[in-house]
Structure formats: C-alpha cells, structure tokens
Biopython code that builds the backbone (N, CA, C, O; Angstrom):
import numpy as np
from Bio.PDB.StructureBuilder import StructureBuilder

atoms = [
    (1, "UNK", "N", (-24.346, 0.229, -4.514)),
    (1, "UNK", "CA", (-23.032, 0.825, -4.499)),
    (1, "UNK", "C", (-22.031, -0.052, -3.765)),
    (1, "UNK", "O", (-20.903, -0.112, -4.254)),
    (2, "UNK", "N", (-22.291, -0.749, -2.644)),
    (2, "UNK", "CA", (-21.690, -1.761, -1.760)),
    (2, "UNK", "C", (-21.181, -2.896, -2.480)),
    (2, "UNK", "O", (-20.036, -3.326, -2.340)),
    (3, "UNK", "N", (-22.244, -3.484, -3.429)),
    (3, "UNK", "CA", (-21.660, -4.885, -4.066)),
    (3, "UNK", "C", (-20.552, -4.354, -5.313)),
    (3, "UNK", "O", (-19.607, -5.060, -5.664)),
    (4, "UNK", "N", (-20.734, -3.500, -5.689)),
    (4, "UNK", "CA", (-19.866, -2.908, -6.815)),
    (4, "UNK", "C", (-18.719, -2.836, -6.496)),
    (4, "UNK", "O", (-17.828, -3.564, -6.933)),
    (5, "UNK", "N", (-18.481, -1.215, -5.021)),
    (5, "UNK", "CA", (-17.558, -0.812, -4.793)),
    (5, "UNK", "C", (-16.447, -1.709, -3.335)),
    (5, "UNK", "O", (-15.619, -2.619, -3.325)),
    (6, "UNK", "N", (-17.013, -0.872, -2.386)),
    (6, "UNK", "CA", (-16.120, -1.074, -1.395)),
    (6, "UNK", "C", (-16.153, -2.316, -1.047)),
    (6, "UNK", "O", (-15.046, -2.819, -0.854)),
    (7, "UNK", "N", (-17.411, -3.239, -0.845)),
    (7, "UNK", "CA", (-17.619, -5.002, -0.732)),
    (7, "UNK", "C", (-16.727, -5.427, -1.332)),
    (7, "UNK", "O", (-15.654, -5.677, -0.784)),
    (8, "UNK", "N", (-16.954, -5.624, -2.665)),
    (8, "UNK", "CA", (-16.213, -6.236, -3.681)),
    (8, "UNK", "C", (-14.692, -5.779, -3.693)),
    (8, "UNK", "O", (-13.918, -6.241, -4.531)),
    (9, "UNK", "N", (-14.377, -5.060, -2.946)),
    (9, "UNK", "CA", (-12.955, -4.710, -3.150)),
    (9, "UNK", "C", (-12.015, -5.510, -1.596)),
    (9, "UNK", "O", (-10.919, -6.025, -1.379)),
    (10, "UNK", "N", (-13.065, -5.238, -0.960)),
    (10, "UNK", "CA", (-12.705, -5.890, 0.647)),
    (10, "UNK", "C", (-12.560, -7.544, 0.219)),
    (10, "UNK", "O", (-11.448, -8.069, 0.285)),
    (11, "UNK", "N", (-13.603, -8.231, -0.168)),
    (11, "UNK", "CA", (-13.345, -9.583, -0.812)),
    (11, "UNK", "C", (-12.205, -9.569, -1.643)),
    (11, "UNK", "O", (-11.109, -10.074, -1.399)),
    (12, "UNK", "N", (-12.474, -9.093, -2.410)),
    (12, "UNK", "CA", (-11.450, -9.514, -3.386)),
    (12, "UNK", "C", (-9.660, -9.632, -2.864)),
    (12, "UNK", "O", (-8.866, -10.483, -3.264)),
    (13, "UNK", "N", (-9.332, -8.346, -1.733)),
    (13, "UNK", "CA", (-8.271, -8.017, -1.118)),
    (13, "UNK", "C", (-7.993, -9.751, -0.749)),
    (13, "UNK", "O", (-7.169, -10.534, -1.220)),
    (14, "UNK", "N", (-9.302, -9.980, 0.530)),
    (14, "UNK", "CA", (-9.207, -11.264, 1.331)),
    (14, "UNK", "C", (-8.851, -12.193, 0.372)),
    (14, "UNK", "O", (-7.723, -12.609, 0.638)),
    (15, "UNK", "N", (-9.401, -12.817, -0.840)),
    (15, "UNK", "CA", (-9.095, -13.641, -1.913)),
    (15, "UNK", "C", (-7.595, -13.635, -2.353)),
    (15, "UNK", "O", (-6.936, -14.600, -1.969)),
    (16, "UNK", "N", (-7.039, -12.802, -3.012)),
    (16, "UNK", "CA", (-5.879, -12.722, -3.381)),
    (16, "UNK", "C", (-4.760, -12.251, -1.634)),
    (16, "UNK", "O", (-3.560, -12.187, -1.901)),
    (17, "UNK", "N", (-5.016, -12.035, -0.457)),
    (17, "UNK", "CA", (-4.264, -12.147, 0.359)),
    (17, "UNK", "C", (-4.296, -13.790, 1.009)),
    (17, "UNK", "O", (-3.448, -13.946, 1.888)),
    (18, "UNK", "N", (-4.974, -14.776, 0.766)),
    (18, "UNK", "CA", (-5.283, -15.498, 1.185)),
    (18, "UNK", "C", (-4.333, -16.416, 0.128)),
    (18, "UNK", "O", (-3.491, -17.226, 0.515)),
    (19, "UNK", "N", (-4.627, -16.132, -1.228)),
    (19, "UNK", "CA", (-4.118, -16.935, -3.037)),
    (19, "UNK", "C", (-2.470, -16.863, -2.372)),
    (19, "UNK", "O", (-1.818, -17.879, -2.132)),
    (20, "UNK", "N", (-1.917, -15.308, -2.117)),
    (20, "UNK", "CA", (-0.607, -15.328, -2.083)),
    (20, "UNK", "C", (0.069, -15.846, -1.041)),
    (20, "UNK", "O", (1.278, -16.075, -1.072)),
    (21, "UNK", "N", (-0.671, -16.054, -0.071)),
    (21, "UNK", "CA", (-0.518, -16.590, 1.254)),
    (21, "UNK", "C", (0.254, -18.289, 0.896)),
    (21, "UNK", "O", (1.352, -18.831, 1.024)),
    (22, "UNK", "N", (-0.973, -18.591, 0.446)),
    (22, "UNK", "CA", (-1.216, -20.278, -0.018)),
    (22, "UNK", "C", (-0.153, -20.763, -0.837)),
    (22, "UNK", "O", (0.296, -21.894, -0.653)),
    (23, "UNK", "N", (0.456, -19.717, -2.065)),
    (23, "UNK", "CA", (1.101, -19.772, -2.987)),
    (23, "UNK", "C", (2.691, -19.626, -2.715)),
    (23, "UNK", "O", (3.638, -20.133, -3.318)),
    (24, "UNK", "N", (2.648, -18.553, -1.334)),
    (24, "UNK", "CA", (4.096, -18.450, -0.715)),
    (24, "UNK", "C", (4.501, -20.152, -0.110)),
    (24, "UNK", "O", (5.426, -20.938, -0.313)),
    (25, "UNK", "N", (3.229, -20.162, 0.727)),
    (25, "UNK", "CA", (3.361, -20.845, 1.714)),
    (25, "UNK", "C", (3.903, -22.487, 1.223)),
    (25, "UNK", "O", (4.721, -23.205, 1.799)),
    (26, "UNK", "N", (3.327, -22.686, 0.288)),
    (26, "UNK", "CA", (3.095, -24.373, -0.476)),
    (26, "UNK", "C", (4.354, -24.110, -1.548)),
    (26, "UNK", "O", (5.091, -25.076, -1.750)),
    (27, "UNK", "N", (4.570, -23.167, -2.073)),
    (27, "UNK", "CA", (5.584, -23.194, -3.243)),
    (27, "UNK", "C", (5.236, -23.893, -4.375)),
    (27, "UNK", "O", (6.007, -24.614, -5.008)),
    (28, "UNK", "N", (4.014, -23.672, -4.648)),
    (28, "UNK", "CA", (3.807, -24.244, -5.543)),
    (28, "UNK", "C", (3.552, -23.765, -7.065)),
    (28, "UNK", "O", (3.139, -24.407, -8.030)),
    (29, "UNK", "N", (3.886, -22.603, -6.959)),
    (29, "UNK", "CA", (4.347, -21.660, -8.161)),
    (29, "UNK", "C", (5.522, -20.617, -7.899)),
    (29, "UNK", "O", (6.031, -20.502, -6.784)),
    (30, "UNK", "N", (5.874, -19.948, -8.880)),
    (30, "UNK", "CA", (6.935, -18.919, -8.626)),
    (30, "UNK", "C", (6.550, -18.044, -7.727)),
    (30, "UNK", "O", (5.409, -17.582, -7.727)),
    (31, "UNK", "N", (7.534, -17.692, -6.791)),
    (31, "UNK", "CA", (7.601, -17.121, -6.146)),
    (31, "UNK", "C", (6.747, -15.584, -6.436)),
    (31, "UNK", "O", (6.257, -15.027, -5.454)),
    (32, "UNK", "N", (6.632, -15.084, -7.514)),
    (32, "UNK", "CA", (6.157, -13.658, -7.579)),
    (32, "UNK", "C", (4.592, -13.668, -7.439)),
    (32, "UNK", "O", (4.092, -12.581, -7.149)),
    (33, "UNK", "N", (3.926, -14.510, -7.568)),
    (33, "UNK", "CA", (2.625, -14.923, -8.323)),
    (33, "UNK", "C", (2.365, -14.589, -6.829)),
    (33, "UNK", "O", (1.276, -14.015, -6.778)),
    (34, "UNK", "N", (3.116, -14.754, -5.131)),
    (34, "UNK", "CA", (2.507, -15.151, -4.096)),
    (34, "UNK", "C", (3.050, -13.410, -4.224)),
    (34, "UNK", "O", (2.155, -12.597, -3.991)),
    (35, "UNK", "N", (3.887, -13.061, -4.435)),
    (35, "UNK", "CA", (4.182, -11.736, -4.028)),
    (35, "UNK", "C", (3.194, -10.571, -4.608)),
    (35, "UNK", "O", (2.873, -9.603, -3.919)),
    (36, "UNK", "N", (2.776, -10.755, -5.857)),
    (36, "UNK", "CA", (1.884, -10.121, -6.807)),
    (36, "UNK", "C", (0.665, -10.337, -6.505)),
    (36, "UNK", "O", (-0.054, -9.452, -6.969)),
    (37, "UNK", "N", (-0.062, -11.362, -5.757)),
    (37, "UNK", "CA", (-1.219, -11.560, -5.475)),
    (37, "UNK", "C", (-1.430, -10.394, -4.172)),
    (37, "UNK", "O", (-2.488, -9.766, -4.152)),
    (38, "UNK", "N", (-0.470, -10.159, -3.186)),
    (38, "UNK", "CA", (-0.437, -9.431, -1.926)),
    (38, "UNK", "C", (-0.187, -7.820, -2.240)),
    (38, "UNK", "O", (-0.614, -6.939, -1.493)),
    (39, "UNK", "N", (0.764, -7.497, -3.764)),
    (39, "UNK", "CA", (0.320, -5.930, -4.237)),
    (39, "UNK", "C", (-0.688, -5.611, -4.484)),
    (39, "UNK", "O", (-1.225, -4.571, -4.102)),
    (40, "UNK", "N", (-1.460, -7.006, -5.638)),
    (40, "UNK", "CA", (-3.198, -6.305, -6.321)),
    (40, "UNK", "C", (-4.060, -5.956, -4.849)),
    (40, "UNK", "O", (-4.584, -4.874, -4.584)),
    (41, "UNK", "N", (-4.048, -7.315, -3.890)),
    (41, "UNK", "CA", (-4.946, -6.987, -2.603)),
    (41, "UNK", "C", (-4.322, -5.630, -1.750)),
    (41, "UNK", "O", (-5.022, -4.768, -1.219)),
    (42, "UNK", "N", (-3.124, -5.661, -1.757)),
    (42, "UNK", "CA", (-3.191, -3.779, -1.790)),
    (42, "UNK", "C", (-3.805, -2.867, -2.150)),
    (42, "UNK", "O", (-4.470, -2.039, -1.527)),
    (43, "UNK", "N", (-3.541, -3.029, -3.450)),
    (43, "UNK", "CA", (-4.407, -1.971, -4.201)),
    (43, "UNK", "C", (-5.859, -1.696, -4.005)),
    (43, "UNK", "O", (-6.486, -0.659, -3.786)),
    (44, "UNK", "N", (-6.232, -3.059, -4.164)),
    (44, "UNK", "CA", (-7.994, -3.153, -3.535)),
    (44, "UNK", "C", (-8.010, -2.879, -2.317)),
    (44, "UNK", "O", (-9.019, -2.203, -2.117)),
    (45, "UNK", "N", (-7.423, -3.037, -1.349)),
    (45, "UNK", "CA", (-7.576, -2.562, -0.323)),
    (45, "UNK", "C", (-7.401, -0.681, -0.323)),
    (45, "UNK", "O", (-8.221, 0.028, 0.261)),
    (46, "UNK", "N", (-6.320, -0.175, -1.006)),
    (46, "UNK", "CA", (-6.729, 1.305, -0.684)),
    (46, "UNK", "C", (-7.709, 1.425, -1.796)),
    (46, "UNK", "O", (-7.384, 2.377, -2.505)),
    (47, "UNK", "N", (-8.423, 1.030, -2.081)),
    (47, "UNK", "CA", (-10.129, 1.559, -3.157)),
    (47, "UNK", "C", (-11.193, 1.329, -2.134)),
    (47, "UNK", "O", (-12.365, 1.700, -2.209)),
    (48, "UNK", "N", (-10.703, 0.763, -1.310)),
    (48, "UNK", "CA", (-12.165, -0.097, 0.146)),
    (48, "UNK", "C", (-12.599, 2.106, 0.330)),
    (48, "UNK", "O", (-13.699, 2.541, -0.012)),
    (49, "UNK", "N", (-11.780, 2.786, 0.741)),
    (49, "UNK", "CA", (-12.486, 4.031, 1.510)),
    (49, "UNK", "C", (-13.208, 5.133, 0.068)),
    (49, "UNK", "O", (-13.706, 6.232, 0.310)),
    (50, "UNK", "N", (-13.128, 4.628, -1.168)),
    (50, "UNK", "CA", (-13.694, 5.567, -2.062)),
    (50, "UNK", "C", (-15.172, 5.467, -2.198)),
    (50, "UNK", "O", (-15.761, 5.734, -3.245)),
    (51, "UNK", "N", (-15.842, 5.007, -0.926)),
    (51, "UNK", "CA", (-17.344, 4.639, -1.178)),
    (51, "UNK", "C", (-17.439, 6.256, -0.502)),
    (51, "UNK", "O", (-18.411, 6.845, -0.973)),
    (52, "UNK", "N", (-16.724, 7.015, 0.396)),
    (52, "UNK", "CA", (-17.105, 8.018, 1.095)),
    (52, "UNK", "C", (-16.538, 9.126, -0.241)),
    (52, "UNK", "O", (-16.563, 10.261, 0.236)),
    (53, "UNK", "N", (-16.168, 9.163, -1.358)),
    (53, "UNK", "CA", (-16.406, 9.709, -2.299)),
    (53, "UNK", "C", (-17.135, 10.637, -3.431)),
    (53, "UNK", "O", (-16.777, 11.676, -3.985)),
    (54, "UNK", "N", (-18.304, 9.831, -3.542)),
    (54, "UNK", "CA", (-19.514, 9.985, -4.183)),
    (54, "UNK", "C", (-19.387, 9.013, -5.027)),
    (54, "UNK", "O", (-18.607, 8.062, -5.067)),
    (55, "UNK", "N", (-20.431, 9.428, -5.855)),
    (55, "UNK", "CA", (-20.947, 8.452, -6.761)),
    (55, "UNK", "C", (-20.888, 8.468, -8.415)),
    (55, "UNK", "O", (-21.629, 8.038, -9.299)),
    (56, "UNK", "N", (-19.871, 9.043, -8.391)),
    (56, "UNK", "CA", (-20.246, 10.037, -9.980)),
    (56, "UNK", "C", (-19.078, 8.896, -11.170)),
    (56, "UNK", "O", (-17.868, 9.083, -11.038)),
    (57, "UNK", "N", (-19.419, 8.107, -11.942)),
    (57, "UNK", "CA", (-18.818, 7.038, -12.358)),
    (57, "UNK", "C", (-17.511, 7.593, -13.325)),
    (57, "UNK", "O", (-16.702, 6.875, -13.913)),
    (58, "UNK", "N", (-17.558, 9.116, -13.307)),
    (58, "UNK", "CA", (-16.444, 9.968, -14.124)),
    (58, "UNK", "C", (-15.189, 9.702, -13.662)),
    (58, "UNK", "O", (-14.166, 9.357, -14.253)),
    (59, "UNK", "N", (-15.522, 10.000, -12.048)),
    (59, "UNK", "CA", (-14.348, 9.705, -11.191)),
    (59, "UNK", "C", (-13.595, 8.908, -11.185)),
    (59, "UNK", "O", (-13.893, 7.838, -11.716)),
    (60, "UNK", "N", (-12.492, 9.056, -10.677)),
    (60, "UNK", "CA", (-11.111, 7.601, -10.573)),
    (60, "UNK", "C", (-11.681, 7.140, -9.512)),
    (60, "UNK", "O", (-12.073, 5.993, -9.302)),
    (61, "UNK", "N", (-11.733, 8.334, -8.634)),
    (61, "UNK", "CA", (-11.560, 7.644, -6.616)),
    (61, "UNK", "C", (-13.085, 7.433, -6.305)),
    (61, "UNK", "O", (-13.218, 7.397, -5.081)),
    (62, "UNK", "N", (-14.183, 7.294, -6.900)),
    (62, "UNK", "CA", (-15.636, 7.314, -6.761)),
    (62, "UNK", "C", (-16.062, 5.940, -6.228)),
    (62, "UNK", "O", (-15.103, 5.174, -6.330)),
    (63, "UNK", "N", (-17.127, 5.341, -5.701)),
    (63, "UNK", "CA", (-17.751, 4.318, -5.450)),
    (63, "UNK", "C", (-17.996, 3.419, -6.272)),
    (63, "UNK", "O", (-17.937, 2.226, -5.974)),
    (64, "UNK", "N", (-18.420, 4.014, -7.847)),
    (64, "UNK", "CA", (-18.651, 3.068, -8.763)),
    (64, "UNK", "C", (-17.539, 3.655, -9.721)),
    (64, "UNK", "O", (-17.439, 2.943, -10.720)),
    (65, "UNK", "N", (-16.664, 4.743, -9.730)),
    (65, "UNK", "CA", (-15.507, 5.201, -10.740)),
    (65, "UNK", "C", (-15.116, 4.362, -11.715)),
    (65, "UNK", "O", (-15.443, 3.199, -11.951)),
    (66, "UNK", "N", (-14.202, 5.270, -12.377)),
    (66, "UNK", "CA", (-13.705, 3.770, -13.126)),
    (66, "UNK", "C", (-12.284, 3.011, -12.548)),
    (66, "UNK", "O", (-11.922, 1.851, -12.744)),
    (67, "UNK", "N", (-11.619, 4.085, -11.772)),
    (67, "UNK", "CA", (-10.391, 3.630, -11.047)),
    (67, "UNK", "C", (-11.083, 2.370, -10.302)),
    (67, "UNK", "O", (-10.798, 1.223, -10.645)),
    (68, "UNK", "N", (-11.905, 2.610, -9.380)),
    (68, "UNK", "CA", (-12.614, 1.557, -8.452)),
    (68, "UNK", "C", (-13.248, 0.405, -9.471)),
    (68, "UNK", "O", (-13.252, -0.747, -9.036)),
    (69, "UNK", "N", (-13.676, 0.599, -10.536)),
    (69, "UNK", "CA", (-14.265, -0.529, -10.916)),
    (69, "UNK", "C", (-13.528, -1.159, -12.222)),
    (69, "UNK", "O", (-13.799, -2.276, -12.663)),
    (70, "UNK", "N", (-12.661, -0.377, -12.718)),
    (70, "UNK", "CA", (-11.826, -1.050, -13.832)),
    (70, "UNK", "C", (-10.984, -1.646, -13.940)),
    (70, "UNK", "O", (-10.727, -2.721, -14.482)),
    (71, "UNK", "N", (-9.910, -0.135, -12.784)),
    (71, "UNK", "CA", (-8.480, -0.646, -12.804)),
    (71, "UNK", "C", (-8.570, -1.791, -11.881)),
    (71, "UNK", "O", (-7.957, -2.785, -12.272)),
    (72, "UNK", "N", (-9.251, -1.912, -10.624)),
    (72, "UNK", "CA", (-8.922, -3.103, -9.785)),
    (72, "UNK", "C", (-9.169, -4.357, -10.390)),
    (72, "UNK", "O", (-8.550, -5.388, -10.128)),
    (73, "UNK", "N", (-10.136, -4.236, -11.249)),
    (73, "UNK", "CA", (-11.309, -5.743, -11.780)),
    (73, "UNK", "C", (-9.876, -6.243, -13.244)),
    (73, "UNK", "O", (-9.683, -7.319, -13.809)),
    (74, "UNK", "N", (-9.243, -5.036, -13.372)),
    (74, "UNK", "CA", (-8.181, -5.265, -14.516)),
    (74, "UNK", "C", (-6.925, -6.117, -14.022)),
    (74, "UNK", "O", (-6.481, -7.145, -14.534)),
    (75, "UNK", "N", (-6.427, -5.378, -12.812)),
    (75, "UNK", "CA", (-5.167, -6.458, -12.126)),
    (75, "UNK", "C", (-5.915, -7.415, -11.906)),
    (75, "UNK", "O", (-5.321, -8.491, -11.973)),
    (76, "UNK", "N", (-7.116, -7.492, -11.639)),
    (76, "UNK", "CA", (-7.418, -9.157, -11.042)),
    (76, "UNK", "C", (-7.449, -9.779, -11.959)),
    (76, "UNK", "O", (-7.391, -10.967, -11.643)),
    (77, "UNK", "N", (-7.541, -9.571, -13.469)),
    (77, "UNK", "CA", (-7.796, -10.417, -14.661)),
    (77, "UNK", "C", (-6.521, -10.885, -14.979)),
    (77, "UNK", "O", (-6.278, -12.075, -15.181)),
    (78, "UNK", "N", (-5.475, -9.741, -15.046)),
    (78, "UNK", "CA", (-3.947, -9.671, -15.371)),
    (78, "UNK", "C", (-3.416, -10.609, -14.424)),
    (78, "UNK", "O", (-3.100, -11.653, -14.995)),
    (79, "UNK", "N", (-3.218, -10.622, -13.295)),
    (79, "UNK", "CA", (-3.067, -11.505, -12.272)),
    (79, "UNK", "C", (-3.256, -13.008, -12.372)),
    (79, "UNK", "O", (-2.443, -13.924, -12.246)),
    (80, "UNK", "N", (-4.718, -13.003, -12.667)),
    (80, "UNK", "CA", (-4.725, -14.842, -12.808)),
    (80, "UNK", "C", (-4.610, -15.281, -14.050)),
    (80, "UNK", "O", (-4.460, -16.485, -14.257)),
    (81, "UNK", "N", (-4.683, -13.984, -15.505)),
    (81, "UNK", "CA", (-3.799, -14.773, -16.723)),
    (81, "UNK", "C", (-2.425, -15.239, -16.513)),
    (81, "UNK", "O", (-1.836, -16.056, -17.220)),
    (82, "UNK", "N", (-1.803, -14.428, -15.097)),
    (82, "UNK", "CA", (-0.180, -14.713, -15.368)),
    (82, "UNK", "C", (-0.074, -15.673, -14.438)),
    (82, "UNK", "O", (0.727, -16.598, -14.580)),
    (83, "UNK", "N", (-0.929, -15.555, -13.301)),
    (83, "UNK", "CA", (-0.785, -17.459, -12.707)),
    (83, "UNK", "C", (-1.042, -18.215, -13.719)),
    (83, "UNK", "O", (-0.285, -19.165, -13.920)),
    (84, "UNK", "N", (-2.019, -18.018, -14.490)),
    (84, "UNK", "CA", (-2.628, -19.136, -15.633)),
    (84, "UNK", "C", (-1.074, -19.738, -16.482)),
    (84, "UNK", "O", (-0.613, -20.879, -16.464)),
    (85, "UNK", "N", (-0.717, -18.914, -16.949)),
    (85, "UNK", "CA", (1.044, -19.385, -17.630)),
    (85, "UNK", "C", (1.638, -19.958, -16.766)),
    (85, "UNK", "O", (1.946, -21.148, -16.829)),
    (86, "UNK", "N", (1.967, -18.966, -15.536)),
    (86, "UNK", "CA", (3.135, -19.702, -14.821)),
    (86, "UNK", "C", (2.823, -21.301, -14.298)),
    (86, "UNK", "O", (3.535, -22.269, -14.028)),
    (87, "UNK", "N", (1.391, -21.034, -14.310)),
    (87, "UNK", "CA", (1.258, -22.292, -13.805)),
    (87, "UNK", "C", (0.924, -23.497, -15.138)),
    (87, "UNK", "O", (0.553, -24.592, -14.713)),
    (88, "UNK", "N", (0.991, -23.413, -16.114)),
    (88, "UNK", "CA", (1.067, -23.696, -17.429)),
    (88, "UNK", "C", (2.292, -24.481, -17.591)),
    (88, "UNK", "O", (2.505, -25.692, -17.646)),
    (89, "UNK", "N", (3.105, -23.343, -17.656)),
    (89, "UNK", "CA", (4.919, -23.397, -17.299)),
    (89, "UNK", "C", (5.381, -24.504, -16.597)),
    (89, "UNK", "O", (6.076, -25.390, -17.095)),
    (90, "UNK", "N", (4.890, -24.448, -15.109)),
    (90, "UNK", "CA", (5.759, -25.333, -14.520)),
    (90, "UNK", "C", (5.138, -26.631, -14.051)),
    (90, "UNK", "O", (5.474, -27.278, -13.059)),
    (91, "UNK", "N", (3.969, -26.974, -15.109)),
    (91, "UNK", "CA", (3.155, -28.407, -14.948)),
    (91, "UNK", "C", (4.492, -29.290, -15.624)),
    (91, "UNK", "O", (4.899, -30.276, -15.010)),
    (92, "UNK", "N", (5.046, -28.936, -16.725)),
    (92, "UNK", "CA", (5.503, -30.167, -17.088)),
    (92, "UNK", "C", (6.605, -30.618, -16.508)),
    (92, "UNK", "O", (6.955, -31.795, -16.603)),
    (93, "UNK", "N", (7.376, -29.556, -15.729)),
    (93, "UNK", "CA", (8.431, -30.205, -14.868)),
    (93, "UNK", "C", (8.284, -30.674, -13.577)),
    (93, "UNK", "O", (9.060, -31.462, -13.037)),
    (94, "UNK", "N", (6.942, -30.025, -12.902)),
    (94, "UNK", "CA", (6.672, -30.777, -12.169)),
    (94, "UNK", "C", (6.390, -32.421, -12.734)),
    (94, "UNK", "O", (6.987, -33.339, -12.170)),
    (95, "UNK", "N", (5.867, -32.577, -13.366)),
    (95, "UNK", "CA", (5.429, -33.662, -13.956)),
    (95, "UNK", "C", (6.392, -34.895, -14.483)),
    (95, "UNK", "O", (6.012, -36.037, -14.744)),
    (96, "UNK", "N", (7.628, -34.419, -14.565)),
    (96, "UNK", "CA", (8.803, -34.879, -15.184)),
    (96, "UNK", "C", (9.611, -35.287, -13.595)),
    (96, "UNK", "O", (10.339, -36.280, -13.590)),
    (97, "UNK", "N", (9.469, -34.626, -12.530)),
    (97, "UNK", "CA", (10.005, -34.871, -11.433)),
    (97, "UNK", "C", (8.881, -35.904, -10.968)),
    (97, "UNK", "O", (9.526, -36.805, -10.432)),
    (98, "UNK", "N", (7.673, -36.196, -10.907)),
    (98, "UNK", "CA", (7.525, -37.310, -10.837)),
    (98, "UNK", "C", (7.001, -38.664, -10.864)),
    (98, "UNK", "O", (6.348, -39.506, -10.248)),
    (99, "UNK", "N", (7.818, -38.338, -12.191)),
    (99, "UNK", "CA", (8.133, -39.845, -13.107)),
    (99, "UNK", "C", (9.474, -40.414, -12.624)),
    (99, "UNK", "O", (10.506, -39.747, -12.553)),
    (100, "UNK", "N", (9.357, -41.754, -12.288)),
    (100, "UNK", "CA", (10.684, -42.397, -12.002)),
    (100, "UNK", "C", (11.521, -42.502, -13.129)),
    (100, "UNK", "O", (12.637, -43.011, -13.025)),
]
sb = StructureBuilder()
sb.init_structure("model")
sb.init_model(0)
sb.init_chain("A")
sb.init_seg("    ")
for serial, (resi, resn, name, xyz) in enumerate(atoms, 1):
    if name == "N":
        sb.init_residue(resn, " ", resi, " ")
    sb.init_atom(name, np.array(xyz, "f"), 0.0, 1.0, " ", f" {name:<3s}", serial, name[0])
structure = sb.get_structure()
C-alpha cells in the first residue's frame, strides 16, 4: 500500500518541487512549467494522508483509490508532456542565440 500510495506521492511531491525549483531558478524554460511543477507537487502532497483512509480502490481519497493513483500519476504525465513541448519550443531559439 506504501509503494503505491502515500510513498510514491511524498517522492513524487519532492521530484517535481525540486523540477520547479531548478526550472524557476535557471530559467531555463517558461516560466509556468517551474510554477506548474510546484501545483502537481501540491496536489501529491495533499494525497500523502489518504493512506489513513482505507483501502477500497472504489474510492477517490483511498490508499490505492483511483483519485490517489490516477489522477496524481495523470498530472505527472500531463506535466512532463507539456515540459516536453515547451521545451521542444524553445530549443531552436535558444539555439539561434548561440550562433554568432
């Protein structure tokens, strides 16, 4: 129930608070990507207390639910398809800045 639920949600928070951190910090993508990385680890972060729930996978707010195991595992997919573009996006002008 640990590696599923509340673990995996505590990591994942640290991962993407750490991504948006890096991403504010360096500027090395748009600005939202650092801001959007620090809502999803929100979100995972309030799913960390649904292990005291139960266990019943019907549930939204459950340990293994589907709120806990879908919707979070879903922004995290949504999330790094849209770094994946943005950062797609702004290779070639980086790239164009520098070329002499």
């Amino acid at each position: 129930m640990l590696l599923h639920g509340s673990a995996a949600r505590l990591l994942t928070a640290v991962l993407l608070a750490a991504a948006g951190y890096a991403i504010l910090r360096a500027g090395v993508l748009p600005r939202w990507t650092g801001y959007s990385a620090h809502g999803v680890a929100a979100v995972n972060l309030a799913f960390v207390p649904s292990l005291f729930f139960g266990t019943d996978a019907a549930d939204f707010y459950s340990a293994v639910g589907w709120g806990n195991t879908a919707l979070t595992a879903a922004l995290l997919v949504y999330w790094a398809f849209a770094v994946g573009i943005a950062l797609l996006r702004s290779t070639p002008r980086a790239a164009r800045a520098a070329t002499p």
